[in-house]
C-alpha positions, 0 to 999 in steps of 0.5 A: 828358975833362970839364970841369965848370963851375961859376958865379962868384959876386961879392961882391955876390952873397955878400952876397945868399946869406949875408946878411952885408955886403961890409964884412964879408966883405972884413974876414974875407977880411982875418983869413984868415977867409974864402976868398981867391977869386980876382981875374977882371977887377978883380972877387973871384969865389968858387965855391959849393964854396969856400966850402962847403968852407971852412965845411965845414972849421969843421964849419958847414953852409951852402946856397945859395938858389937 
């Protein structure tokens, strides 16, 4: 069995990658416009493929900055 990992990204860290505000983001999580994520300790933490694949199914296309 494998198990595959991925990094947790944080609000903060998606306001970096995407260059859009937490007040946004939080906003369109609140108009369905946007993944959920999930709660780890107090803190809303998304994956890189959650995200993708949520715009992927809007027919955006987005990366990353490493």
């Amino acid at each position: 069995m494998t198990i595959t990992t991925q990094p947790l990204l944080t609000i903060e860290d998606l306001e970096n990658q995407m260059n859009i505000t937490r007040y946004t983001i939080y906003k369109k999580i609140r108009n369905n416009q946007f993944p959920n994520g999930r709660k780890l300790n107090g803190h809303r933490v998304f994956t890189k493929d959650e995200i993708q694949s949520y715009y992927s199914d809007l027919g955006i296309s987005i990366k990353f900055k490493s």
